[in-house]
N, C-alpha and C positions, 0 to 999 in steps of 0.2 A: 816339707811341702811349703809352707809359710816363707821359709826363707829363700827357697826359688821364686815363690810369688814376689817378692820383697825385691828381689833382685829383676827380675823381667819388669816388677814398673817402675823401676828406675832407669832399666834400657829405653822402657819406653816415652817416660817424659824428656832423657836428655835427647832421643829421636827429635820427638813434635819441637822442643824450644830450638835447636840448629835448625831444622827445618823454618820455623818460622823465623826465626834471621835472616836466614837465606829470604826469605821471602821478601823480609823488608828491606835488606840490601839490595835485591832486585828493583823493586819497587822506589827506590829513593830518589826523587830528582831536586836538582843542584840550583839554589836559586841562583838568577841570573844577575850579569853582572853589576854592581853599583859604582854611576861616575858623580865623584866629589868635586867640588872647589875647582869647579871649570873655569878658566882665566885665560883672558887673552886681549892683545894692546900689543902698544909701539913696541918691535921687538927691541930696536937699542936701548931703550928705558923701560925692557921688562913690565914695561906699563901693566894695569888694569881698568883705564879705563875705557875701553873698547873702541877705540880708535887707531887709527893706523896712517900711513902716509903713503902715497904713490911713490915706488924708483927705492921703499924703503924695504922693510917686511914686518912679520905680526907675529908678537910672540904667544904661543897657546900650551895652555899644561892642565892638567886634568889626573887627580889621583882617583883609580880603578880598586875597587875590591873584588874579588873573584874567587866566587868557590873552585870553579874547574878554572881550568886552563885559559889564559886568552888566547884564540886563535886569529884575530884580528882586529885593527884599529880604523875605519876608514872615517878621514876627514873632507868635509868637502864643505867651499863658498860660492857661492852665487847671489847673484843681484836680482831682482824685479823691475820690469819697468823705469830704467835708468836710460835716458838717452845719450846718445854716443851720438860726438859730435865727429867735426873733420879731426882725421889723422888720429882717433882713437876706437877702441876694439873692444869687445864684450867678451868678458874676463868669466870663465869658470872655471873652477878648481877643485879636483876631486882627486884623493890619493890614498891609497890602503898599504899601511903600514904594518908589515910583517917581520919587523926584529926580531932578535932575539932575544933583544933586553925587554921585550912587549910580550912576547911568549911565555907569560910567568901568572902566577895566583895573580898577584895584588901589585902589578906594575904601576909607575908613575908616567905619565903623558907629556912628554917636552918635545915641543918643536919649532923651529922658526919657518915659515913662508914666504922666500917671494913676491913682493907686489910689483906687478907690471908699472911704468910711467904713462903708458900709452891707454889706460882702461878709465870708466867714466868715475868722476866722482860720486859719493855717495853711501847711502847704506846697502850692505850684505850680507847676508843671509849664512851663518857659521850651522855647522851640522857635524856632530861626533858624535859616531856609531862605534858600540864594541860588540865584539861576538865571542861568545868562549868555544871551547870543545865540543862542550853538548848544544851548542845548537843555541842557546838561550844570547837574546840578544837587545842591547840598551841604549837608547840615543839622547842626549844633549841639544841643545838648537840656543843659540841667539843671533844678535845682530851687532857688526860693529860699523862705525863710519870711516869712510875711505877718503882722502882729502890732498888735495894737490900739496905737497912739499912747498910751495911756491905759489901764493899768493897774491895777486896785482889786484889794487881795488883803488877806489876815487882818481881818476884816470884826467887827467886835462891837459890838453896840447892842445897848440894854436893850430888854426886849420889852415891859416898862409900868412904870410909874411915879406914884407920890400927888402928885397938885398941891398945889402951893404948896415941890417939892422941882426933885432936876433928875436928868437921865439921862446915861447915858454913852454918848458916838461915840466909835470908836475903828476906822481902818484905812492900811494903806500904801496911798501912791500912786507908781505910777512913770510919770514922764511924761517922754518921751524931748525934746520942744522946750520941758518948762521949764514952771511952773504960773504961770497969767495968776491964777486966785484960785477958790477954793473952795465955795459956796451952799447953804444946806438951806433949805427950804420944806417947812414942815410946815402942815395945812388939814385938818381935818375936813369929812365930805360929811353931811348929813341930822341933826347933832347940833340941837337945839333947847335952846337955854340955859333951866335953870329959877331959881326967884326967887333974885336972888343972884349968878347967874352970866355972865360975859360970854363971847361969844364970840370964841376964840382960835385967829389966823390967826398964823406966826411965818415968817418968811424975813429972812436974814442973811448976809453975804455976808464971807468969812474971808481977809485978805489975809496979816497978820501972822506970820510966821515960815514960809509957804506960797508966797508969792508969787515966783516965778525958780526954785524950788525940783525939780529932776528926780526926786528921790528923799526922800519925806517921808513922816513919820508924822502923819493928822491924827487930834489927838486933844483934844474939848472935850466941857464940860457944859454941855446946854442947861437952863434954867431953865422952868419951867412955874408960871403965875399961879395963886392959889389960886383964883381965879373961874372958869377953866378948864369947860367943861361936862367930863362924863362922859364915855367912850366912846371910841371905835378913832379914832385920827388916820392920814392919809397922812403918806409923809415922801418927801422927795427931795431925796439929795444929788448935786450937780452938780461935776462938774471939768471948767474950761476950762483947756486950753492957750494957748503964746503964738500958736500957727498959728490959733486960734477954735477947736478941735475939739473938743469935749466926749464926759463918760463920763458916765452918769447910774445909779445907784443910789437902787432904791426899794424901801421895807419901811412897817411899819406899827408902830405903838404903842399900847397902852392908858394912859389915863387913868383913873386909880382914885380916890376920895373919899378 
């Protein structure tokens, strides 16, 4: 009798502890994901320090630990209160990343992004969200700065000038991938040469002491022919980088007798 009893409660404790297992494997939930060693910068120099270039892109990595599954990555940039001037657009970027190399425990986060050349400079607003299996989900957030390839700064040209003399350019340029070569095209609209006069169309393309150059001062005298008509010229100076990305600078001049 003793040893039926002996034996029925040990049916019955190995019962209740499966059962309570069971219980607490029901009951278990999975903490949600953790993002490390968020990083992101100039993506051709891998950078970190959270800057970026227009016309370039931005490199971002981010290692993921995860109990459960990732079931998705979405990254997404936007701006604040950045004014958009002529001939540029207001840049948002949001994209969910479902690889398969991303569909794993403890994936790592690498990607490069596109930057438009046409969007405003400035700071923007960085946002990586992961989501696993169950539901559980974790966001990241900084900001990095956005900045013309191609910078023209202290700026001086004459505002007119007697033909048969020459005028002065004069401005820094900073170009982060290095100057491919420098252009001005100057063209008058509507002038009508009188007797005497030819009509004067000038573009010239500047490689000499410019060219590989990241940080230069360009500075020359253009000559203007005495035959020259009269009157208001366009002018446009251009800077190409080594990537093709150009900065373009336009103003106007008089032509005086």
């Amino acid at each position: 009798m003793k040893t039926n009893f002996k034996f029925l409660a040990i049916i019955a404790f190995i019962g209740v502890f499966f059962n309570s297992c069971s219980s607490d494997d029901d009951g278990v939930s999975l903490k949600a994901p953790v993002i490390s060693n968020f990083e992101y910068g100039e993506g051709s120099a891998h950078s970190t320090e959270q800057t970026a270039y227009k016309g370039s892109d931005i490199h971002l990595e981010a290692e993921i630990t995860a109990e459960a599954t990732v079931r998705s990555i979405t990254l997404s940039i936007h701006a604040h209160d950045l004014d958009v001037a002529d001939g540029e657009v207001e840049w948002e970027f949001e994209q969910e990343f479902t690889d398969a190399k991303y569909l794993a425990i403890n994936p790592t986060f690498h990607e490069h992004i596109d930057v438009p050349t046409d969007i405003p400079s400035g700071e923007y607003h960085v946002e990586l969200l992961v989501t696993d299996a169950d539901g559980n989900s974790t966001e990241v957030e900084g900001h990095i700065m956005i900045m013309d390839a191609i910078a023209l700064s202290h700026i001086t040209i004459d505002s007119s000038v007697e033909r048969g003399k020459d005028f002065h350019v004069e401005f820094m340029v900073n170009a982060v991938n290095g100057i491919h070569n420098i252009t001005v095209d100057i063209h008058a609209h509507g002038l009508t040469p009188a007797d005497g006069e030819v009509e004067w169309d000038y573009e010239a393309e500047f490689l000499d002491g410019y060219h590989e150059k990241t940080e230069v001062e360009f500075h020359e005298h253009i000559d203007v022919p005495e035959t020259a008509p009269v009157g208001e010229y366009h002018m446009i100076f251009t800077v190409e980088d080594e990537d093709g990305i150009t900065k373009e600078y336009e103003t106007h001049i008089d032509v005086t007798a």
